[in-house]
C-alpha positions as CSV (number, residue, x, y, z in Angstrom):
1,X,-5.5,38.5,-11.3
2,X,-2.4,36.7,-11.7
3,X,-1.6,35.8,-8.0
4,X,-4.9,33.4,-7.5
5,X,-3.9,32.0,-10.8
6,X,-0.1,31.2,-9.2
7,X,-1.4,30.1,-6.2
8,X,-3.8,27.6,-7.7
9,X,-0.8,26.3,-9.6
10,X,1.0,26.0,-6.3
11,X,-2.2,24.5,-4.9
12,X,-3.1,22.3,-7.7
13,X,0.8,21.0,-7.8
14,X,0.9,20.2,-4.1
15,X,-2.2,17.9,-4.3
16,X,-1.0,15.8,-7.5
17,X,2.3,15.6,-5.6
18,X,0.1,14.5,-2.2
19,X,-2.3,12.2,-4.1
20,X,0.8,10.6,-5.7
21,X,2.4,9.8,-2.7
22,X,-0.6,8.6,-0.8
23,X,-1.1,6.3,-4.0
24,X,2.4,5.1,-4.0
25,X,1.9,4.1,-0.2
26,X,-1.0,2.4,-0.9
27,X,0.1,0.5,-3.6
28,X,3.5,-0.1,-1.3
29,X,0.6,-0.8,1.6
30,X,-1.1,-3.0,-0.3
31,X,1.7,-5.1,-1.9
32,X,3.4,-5.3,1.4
33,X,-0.2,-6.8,3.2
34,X,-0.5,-9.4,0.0
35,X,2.8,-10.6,0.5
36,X,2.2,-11.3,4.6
37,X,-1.3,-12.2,4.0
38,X,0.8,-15.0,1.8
39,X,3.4,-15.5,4.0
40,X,1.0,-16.3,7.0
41,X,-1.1,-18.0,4.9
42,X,2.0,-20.7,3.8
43,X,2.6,-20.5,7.5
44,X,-0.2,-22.0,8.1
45,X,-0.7,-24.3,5.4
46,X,2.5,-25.6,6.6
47,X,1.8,-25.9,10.1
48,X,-1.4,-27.2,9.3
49,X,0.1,-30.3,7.1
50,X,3.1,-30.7,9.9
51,X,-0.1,-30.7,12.6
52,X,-1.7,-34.0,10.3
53,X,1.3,-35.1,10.1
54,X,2.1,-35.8,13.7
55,X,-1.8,-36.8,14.5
């Protein structure tokens, strides 16, 4: 009776540790694609203005 238990604590354990990491990569993920998503976006903005500029 007490080896299911063990391995359910095992079990249990691995997926917190798995969900954890897969969130911390997403959040990573995510912050990482905000900051190029604003990067590109300034890009743009700035090319944009230096293209109106020149016309």
């Amino acid at each position: 009776m007490e080896r299911p238990r063990d391995l359910g604590g095992v079990r249990r354990r691995g997926w917190w540790r798995l969900t954890f990491a897969i969130g911390a990569l997403m959040v990573a993920g995510g912050v990482l694609a905000h900051l190029k998503i604003k990067g590109t976006h300034f890009v743009s903005v700035v090319t944009s203005a230096g293209q109106r500029v020149q016309l």
